[in-house]
C-alpha positions as CSV (number, residue, x, y, z in Angstrom):
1,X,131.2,122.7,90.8
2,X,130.7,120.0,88.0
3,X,131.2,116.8,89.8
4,X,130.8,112.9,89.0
5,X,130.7,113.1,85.3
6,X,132.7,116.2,84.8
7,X,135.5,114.2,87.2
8,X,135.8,111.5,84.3
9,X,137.0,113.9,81.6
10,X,139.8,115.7,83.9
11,X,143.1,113.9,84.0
12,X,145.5,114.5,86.8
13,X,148.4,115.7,83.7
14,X,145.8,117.5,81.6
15,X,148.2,119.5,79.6
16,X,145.5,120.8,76.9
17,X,145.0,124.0,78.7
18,X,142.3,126.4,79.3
19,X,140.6,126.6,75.9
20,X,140.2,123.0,76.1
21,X,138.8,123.4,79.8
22,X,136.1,126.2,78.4
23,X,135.0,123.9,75.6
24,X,135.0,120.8,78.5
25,X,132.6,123.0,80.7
26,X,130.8,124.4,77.9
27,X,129.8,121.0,76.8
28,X,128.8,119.8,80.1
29,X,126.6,122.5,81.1
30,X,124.9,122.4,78.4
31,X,123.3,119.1,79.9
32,X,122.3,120.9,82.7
33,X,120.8,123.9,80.9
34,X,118.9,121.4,79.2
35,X,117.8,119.9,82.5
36,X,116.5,123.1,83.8
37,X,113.8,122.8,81.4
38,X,112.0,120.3,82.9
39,X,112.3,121.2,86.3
40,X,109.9,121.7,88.2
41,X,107.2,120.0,85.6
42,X,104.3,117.4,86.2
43,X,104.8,114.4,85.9
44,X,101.9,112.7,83.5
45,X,101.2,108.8,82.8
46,X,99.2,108.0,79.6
47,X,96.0,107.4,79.2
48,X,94.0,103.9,78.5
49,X,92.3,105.0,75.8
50,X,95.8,106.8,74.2
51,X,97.0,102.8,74.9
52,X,94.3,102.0,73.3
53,X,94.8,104.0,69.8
54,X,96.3,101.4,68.2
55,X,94.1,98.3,68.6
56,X,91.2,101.3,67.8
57,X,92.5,103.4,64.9
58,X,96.2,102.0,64.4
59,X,97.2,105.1,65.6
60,X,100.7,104.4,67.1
61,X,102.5,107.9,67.3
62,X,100.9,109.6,70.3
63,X,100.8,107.2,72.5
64,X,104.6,106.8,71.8
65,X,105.2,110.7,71.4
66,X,103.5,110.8,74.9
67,X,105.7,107.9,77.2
68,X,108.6,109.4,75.2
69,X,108.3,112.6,76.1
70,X,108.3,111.7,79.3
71,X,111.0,109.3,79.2
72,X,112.8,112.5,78.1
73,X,112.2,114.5,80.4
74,X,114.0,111.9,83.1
75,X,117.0,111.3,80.9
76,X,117.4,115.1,81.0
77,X,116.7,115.7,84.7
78,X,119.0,112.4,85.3
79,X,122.3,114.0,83.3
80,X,122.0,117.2,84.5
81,X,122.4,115.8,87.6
82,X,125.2,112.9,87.4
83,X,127.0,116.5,85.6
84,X,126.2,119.3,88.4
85,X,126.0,117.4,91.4
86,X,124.5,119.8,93.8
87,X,121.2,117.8,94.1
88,X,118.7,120.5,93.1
89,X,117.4,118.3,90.3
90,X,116.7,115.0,92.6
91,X,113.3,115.9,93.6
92,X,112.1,116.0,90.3
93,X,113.9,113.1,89.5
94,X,112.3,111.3,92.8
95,X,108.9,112.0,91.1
96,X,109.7,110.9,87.7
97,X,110.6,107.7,89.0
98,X,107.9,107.1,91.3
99,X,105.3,108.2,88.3
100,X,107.5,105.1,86.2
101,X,107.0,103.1,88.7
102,X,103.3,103.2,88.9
103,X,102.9,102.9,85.0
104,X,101.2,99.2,84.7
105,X,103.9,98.5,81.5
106,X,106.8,100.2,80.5
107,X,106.4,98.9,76.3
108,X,104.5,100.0,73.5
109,X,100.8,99.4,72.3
110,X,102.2,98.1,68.9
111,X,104.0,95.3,70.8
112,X,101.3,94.0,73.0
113,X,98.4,91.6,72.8
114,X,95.7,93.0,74.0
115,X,93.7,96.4,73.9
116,X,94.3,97.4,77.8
117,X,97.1,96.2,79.6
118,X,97.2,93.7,82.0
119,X,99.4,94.2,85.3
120,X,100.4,90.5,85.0
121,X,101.4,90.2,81.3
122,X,105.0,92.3,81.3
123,X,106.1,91.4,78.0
124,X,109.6,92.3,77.2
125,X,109.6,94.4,74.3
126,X,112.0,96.9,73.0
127,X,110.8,99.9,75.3
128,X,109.9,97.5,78.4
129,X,113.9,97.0,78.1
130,X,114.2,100.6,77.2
131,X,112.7,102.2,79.9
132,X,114.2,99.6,82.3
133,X,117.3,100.6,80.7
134,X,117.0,104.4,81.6
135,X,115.6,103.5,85.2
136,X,118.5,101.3,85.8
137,X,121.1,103.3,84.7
138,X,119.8,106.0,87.0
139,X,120.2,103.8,89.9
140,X,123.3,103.2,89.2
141,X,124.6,106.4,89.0
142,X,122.6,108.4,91.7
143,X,122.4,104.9,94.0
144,X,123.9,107.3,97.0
145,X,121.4,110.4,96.3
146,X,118.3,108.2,95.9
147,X,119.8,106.5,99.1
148,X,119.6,110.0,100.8
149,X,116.3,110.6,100.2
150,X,114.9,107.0,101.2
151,X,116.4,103.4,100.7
152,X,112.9,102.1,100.0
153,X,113.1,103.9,96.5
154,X,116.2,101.7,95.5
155,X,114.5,98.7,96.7
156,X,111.5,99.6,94.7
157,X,113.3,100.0,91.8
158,X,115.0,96.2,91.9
159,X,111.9,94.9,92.5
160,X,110.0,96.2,89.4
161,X,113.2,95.5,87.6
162,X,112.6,92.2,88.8
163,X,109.3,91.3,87.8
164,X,108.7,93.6,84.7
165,X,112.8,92.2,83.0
166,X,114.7,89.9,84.9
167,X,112.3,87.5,85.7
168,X,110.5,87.1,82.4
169,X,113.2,87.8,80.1
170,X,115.3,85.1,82.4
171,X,112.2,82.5,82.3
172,X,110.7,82.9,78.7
173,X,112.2,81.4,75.2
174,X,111.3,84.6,73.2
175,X,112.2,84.9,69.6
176,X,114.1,87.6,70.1
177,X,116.5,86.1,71.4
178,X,117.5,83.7,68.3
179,X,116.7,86.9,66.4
180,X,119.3,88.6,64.0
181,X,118.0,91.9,63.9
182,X,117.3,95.0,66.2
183,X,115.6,93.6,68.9
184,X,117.8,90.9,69.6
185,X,120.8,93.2,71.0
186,X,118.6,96.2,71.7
187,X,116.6,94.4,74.0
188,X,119.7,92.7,75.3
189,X,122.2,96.0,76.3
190,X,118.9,97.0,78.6
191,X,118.5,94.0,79.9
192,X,122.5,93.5,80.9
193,X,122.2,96.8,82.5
194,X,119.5,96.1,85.0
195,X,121.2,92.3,85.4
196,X,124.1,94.5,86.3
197,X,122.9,97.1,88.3
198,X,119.8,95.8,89.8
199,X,120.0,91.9,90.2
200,X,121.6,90.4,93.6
201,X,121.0,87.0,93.5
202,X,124.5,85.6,91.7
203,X,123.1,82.4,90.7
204,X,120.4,84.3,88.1
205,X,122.6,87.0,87.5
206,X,125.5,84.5,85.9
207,X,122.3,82.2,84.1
208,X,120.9,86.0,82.6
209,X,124.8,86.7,81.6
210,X,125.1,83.2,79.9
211,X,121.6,83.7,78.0
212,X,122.1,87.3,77.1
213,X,125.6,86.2,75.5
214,X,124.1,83.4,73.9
215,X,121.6,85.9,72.4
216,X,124.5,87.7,71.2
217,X,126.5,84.9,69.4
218,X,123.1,84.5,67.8
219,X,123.2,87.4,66.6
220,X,126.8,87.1,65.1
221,X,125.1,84.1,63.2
222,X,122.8,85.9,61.5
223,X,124.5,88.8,61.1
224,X,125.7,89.8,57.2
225,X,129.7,88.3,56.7
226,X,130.2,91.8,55.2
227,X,129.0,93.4,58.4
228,X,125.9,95.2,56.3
229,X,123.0,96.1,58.2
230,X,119.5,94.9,56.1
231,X,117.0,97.1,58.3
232,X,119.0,100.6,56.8
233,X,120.9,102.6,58.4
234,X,118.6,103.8,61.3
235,X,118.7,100.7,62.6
236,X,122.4,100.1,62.5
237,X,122.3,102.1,66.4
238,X,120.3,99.8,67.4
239,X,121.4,96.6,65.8
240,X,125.3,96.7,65.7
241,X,125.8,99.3,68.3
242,X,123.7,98.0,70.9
243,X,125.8,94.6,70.0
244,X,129.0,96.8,70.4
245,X,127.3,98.1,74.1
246,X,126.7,94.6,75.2
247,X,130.3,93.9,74.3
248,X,131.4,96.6,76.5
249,X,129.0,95.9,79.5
250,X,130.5,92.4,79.8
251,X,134.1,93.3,79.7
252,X,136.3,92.3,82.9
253,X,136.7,94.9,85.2
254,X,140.0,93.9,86.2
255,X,141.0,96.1,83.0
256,X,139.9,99.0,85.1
257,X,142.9,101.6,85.7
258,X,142.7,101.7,89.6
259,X,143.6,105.4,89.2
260,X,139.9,105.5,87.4
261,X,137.2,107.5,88.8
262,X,133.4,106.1,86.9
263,X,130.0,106.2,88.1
264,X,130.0,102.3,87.0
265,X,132.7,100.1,88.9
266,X,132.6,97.0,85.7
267,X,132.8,98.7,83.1
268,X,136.3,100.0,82.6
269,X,138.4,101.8,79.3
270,X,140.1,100.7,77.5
271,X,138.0,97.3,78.0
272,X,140.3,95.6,75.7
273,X,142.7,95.7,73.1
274,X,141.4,96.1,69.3
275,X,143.2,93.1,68.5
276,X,141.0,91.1,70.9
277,X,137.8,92.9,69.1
278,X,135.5,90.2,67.1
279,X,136.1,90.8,63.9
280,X,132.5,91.0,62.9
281,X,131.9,93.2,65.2
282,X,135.0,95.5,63.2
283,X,132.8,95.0,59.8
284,X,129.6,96.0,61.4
285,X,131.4,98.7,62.7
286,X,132.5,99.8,59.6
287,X,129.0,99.9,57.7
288,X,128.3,103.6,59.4
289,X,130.5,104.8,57.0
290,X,130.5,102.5,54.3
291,X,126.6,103.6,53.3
292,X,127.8,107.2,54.2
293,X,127.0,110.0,51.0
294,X,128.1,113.2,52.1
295,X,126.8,116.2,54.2
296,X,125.2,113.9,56.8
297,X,123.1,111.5,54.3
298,X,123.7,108.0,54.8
299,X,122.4,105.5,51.9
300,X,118.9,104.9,52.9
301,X,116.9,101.7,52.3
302,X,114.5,99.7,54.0
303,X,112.6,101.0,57.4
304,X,115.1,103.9,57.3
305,X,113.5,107.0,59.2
306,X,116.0,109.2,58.4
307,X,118.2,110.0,55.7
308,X,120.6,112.7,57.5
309,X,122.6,112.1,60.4
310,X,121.6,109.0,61.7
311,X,124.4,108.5,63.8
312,X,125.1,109.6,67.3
313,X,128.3,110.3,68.1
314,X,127.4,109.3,71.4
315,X,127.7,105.5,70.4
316,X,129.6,105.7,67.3
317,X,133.2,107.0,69.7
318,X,133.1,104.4,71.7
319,X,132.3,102.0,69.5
320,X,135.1,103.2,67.2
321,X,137.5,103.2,70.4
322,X,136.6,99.8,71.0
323,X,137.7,98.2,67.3
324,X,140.7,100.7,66.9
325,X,138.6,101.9,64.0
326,X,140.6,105.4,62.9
327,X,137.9,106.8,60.6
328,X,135.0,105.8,62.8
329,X,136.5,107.8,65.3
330,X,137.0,111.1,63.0
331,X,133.6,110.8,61.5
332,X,132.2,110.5,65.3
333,X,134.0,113.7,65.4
334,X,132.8,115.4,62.2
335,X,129.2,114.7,62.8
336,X,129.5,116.0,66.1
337,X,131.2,119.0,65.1
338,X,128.4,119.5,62.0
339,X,125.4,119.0,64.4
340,X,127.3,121.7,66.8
341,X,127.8,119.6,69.9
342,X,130.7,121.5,70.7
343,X,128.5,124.8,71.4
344,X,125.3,122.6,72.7
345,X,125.7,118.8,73.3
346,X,122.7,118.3,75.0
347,X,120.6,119.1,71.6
348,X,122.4,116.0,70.1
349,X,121.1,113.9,73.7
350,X,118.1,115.1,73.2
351,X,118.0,113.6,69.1
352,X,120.0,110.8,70.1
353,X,117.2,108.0,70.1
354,X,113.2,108.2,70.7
355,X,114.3,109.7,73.7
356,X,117.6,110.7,74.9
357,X,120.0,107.4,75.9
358,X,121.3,107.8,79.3
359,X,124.0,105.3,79.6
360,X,125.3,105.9,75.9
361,X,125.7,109.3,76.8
362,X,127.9,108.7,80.2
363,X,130.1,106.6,78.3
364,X,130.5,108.9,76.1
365,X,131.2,112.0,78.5
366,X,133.5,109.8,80.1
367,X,136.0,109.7,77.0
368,X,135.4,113.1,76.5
369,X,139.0,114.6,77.0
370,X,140.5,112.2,74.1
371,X,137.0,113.0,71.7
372,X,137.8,116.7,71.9
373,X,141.6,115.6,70.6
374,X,140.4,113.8,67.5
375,X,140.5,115.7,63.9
376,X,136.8,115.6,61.7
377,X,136.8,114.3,58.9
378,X,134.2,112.8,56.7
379,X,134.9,109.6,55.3
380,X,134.2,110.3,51.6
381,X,135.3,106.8,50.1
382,X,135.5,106.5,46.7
383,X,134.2,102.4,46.3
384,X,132.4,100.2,48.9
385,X,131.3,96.8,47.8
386,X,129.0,94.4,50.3
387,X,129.1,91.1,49.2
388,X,126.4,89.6,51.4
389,X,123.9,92.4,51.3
390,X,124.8,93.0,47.4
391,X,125.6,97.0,47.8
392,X,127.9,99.3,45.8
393,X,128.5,102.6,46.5
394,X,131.0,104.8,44.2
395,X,131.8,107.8,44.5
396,X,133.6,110.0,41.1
397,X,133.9,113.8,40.7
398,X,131.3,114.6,43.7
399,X,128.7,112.7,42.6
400,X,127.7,109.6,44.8
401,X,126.2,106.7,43.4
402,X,124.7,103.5,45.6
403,X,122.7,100.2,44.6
404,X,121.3,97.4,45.9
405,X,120.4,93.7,44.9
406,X,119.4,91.3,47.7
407,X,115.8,90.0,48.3
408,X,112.3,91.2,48.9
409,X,112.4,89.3,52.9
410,X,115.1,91.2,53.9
411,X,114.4,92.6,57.7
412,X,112.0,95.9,57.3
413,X,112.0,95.2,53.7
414,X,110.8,97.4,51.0
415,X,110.8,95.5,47.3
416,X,113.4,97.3,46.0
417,X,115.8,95.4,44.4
418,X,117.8,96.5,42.1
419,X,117.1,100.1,43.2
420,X,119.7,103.1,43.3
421,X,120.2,106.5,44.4
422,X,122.3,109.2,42.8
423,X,123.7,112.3,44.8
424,X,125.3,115.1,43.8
425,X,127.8,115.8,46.6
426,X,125.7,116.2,49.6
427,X,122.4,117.3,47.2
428,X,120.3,114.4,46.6
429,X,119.0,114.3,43.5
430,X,117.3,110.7,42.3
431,X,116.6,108.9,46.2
432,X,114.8,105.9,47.7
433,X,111.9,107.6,49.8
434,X,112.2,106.2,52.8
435,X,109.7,105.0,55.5
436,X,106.7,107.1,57.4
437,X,105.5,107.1,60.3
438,X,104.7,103.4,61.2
439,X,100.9,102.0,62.2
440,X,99.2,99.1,62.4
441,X,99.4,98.6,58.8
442,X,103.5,98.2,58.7
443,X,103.8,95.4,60.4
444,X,100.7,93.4,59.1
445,X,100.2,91.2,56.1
446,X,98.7,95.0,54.6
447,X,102.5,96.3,54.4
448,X,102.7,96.5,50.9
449,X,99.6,98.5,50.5
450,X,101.8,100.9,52.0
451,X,103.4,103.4,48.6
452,X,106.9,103.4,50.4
453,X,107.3,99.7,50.3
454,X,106.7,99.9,46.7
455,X,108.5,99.0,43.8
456,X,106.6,101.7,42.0
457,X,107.9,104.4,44.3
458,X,111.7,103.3,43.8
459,X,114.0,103.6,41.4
460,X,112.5,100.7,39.1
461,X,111.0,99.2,36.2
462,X,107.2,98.2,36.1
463,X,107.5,95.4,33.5
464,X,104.3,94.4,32.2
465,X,102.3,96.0,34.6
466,X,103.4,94.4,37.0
467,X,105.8,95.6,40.4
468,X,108.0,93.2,42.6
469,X,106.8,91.1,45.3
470,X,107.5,90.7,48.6
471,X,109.3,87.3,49.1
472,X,112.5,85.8,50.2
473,X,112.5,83.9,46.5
474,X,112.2,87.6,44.6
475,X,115.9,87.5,44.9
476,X,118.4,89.4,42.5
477,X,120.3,86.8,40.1
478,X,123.8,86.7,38.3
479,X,125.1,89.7,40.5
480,X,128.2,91.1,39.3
481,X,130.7,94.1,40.7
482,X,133.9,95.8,39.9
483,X,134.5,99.0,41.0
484,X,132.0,101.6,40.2
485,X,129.9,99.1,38.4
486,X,127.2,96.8,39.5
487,X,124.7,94.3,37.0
488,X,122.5,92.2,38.0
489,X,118.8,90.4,36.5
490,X,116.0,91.2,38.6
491,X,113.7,89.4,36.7
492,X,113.3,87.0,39.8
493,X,111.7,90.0,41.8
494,X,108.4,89.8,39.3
495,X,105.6,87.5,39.5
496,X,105.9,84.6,36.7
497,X,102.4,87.1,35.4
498,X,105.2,89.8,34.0
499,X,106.3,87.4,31.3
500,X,109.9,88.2,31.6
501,X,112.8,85.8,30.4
502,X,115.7,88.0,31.8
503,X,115.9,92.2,33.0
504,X,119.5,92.6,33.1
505,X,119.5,95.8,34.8
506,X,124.0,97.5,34.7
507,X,124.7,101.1,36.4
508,X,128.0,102.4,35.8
509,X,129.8,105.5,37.1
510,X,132.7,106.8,34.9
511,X,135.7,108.8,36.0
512,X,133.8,112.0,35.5
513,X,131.0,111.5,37.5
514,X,128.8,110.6,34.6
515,X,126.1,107.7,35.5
516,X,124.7,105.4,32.7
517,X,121.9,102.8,33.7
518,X,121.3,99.9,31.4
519,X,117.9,97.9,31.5
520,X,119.1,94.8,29.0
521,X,115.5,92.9,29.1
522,X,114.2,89.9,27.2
523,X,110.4,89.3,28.0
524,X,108.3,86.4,26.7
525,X,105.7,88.3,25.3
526,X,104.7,92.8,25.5
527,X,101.2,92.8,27.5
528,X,101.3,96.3,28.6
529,X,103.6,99.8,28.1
530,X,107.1,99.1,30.4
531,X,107.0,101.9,32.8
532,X,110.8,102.8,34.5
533,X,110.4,105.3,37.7
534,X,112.7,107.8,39.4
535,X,112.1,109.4,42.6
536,X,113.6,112.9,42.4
537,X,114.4,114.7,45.2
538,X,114.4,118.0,43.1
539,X,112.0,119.3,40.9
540,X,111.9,117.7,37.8
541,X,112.3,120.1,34.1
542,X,111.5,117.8,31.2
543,X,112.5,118.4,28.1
544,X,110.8,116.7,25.2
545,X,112.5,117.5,22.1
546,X,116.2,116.5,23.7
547,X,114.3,113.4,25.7
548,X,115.4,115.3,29.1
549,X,115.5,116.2,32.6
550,X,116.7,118.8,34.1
551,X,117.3,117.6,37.9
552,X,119.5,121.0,40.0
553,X,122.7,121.0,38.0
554,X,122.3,117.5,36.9
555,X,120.4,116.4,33.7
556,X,119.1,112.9,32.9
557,X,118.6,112.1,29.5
558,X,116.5,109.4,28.6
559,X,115.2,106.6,25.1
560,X,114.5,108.9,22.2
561,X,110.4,107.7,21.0
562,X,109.4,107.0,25.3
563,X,107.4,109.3,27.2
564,X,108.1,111.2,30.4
565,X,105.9,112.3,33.3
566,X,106.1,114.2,36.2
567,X,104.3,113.1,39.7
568,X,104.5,115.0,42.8
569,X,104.3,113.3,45.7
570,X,103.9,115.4,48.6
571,X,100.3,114.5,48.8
572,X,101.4,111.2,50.1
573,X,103.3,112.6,52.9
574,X,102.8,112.3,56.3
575,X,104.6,114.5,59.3
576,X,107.6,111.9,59.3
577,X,107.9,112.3,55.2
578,X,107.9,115.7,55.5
579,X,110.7,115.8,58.0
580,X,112.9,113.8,55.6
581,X,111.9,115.2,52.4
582,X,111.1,119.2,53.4
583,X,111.4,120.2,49.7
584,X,109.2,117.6,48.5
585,X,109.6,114.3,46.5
586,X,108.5,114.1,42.7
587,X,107.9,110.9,40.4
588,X,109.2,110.6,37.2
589,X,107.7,108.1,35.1
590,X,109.2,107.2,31.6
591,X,107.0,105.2,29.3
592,X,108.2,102.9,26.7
593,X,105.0,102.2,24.0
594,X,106.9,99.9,21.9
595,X,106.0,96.0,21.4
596,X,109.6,94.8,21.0
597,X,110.0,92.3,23.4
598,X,113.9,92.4,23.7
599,X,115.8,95.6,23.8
600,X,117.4,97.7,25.8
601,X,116.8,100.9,27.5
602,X,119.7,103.4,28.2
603,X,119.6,106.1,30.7
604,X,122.5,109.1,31.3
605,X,122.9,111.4,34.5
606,X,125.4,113.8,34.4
607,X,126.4,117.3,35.5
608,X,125.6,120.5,32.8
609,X,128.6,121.9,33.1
């Protein structure tokens, strides 16, 4: 019998029948399907010398693909559990948590100061909270099952809470906290779970509430006006919807039906009406689908990892439930419908984060009788326009358009502004790379040795010989938009060394899909050939005599008299590239030879037929 969970998406008047009950059960034993996996498997700590890596080689991926895995292994044990209830999984889960337990630090080597870790230095970074997260949560909703086995395991879970979270994070003025990006709410939804679940002294637990919400109205303060999230798309789950989970952990529990039956007494639903909702937290809502393309790709810019399917239904339900956000709610649905978590949810758990997101996903199993009501639909909006990021998408006869301006110190930036992408449909067809797997190098003053963070691998000029730089003041100027139209001079984003008096730089999409980019420029003097790139996500034809290029079903025609080139890149890949880009990623490069110092430079996408 499917207890705990499954109890939360039965109604006492369910009138939806038995189809809707065999989808219900189908769902929810998929998580324990998936839990059978691991049962019954060691349970492994990592290595000093794997913690090691990255101060050695600044290797960061195994030593992260290792404490994940494992991480992953409890989630899965955990909700195949709190969803079967029959206790044949809590002896594995009794060793998982004892082996987390004994791990000296719960974070990442990327995040920490020193080469081996120090028992005493429990720095809260974004997996310390993570993992604290995980371990609270599964308190919380096995407290009486770990209780059976011993009640020295439940104290021994508070007090590592204790001294690994809710004593430093309560005691230290980290930057985080001020912060108006990820880490700021990510950290902050783990940490108000284990304040919730695992602190009992009341006169901490109200000062940790009181700091965690003034970490939050920081992060209001920061935040875009247009609700845009800077760090891409990826990190939207963990910017705005961790914001959106903090908002829902806090809400009053006397809004709890007393007729509810949830693993977690405080947090009721509805928590509140949408009226009440922040409206920033509406706009930021919003921005999943307001960067959305088609077929599961999301406008990607920035540290994105991903360009399909970013979003988890998982958060992006509740979250929608919580604004009163109608096509948040229906694209929640769609993706889950396209990533088939109607036939196996647990595959979406298991791709729902670095490793599966315990408390996200009881949330979400607890709405599950009104998510299997709501009709799919992708939100294929025709304009989107955000002011404080400077982004435009449009979208005319199937093909997608989407540029940027901004500035070159945006959060995970890559120097990029001015930058587009062109899809046709869901087939991407000129695209911003993307980021790989991060090292040392990412986050160090060597980031823009890196090719992704290149102007020279986006869609760009090279004026000069020179690329942007990377600077709050290489800023886009004079930024106009109307509906499917966006210009803007990006001749701040060059060093004063590229001689350039104004690069007026127009993209325009007309009623028939058809795309024309304008580079208006005005340069001081010609030192070198101007170079303009593309990134093409599919193989690149050129044809010289007609100055074009064939791209699928799409053909970009370019300046009669300039020269065209073809670059693949896969060389440059790594395992995280690949993922994104399977079918590989080519460079065009169009070369202008002429000395003119003013001129412009027209370029034309449209489809063949």
């Amino acid at each position: 019998m499917l207890t705990m969970v499954y109890s939360l998406c039965m109604s006492a008047d369910d009138k939806m029948g038995v189809n809707k009950d065999s989808v219900r059960n189908a769902i929810l034993n998929s998580y324990v399907r998936y839990g059978e996996q691991f049962a019954g498997k060691p349970w492994l700590s990592p290595s000093a010398r794997l913690f090691a890596e990255f101060k050695t080689n600044g290797n960061r991926v195994n030593y992260e693909a290792f404490t994940f895995a494992k991480r992953r292994q409890l989630a899965a044990l955990v909700m195949a559990e709190a969803v079967e209830g029959k206790g044949r999984f809590m002896d594995d889960i009794i060793d998982g948590l004892s082996s987390t337990l004994e791990e000296t630090w719960w974070g990442l080597p990327a995040h920490y100061g020193t080469k081996l870790m120090n028992p005493d230095d429990q720095n809260v970074d974004l997996f310390n909270a993570e993992t604290a997260g995980l371990i609270a949560w599964t308190r919380h909703v096995l407290a009486e099952r770990l209780d059976r086995f011993s009640p020295m395991l439940a104290k021994r879970i508070d007090r590592e809470i204790e001294r690994r979270i809710l004593i430093p994070a309560l005691n230290t003025n980290y930057w985080w906290k001020k912060a108006s990006m990820n880490w700021n709410p990510w950290i902050c939804s783990n940490w108000l779970a284990c304040v919730l679940f695992c602190e009992h002294d009341s006169a901490r637990q109200a000062k940790a509430i009181t700091q965690i919400k003034s970490a939050m109205q920081a992060f209001y303060n920061g935040y875009p006006a247009d609700g845009g999230c800077d760090e891409g798309p990826t990190y939207w789950d963990r910017a705005a919807a961790s914001l959106f989970e903090c908002e829902y952990l806090l809400t009053p529990k006397e809004a709890t039906p007393k007729e509810a039956t949830v693993p977690w007494s405080f947090a009721p639903w509805p928590p509140k009406s949408p009226q009440s909702t922040p409206p920033a937290l509406k706009k930021m809502a919003a921005y999943c689908y307001a960067t959305y393309i088609a077929d599961g790709y999301c406008l990607s810019f920035a540290d994105s990892h991903g360009n399909r399917h970013v979003q988890q239904p998982n958060v992006m339900y509740p979250f929608a439930l919580f604004v009163g956000d109608t096509t948040m709610r229906r694209f929640a649905a769609y993706i889950a419908r396209e990533k088939g978590f109607f036939q196996n949810a647990a595959a979406l758990y298991d791709k729902s984060g670095n490793y599966p997101t315990l408390g996200r996903e009881l949330i979400f199993i607890s709405l599950l009788d009104s998510f299997l009501d709501e009709t799919p639909q992708e939100p294929l909006l025709a304009d989107t326009w955000l002011p404080s990021l400077q982004i435009m998408t449009a979208r005319r006869k199937g093909t997608f358009i989407g540029m940027k301006g901004g500035h070159n110190d945006e959060s995970h930036n890559h120097n990029d502004v001015g930058s587009f992408v062109i899809y046709d449909g869901g087939t991407p067809l000129l695209v911003d790379p993307g980021v790989g797997e991060y090292t040392s190098k990412t986050f160090s003053n060597q980031r823009y040795e890196i090719w992704t963070m290149q102007s020279a691998y986006h869609n760009l000029p090279q004026i000069n010989g020179f690329d942007q730089r990377n600077g709050k003041q290489y800023a886009a100027r004079d930024v106009k938009y109307t509906k499917g139209c966006m210009t803007l001079d990006i001749s701040s984003c060059y060093p004063e060394e590229a001689q350039i008096n104004r690069w007026t730089r127009k993209t325009k999409i007309d009623d028939g899909g058809r795309v024309t980019l304008t580079d208006d420029y005005d340069l001081k003097s010609r030192t070198a050939p101007l170079r303009l790139m593309f990134i093409a996500a599919t193989k690149p034809t050129v044809n010289e005599s007609k100055s074009a290029i064939t791209l699928g079903s799409h053909v970009l025609t370019y300046p009669r008299g300039c020269k065209a080139a073809i670059e693949p890149l896969d060389d440059k890949f790594d395992p995280m590239l690949r993922s994104m880009w399977p079918n590989g990623l080519w460079r065009i490069v169009i070369t202008d030879n002429s000395r003119a110092t003013k001129g412009k430079l027209v370029f034309k996408m449209k489809s063949e037929e």
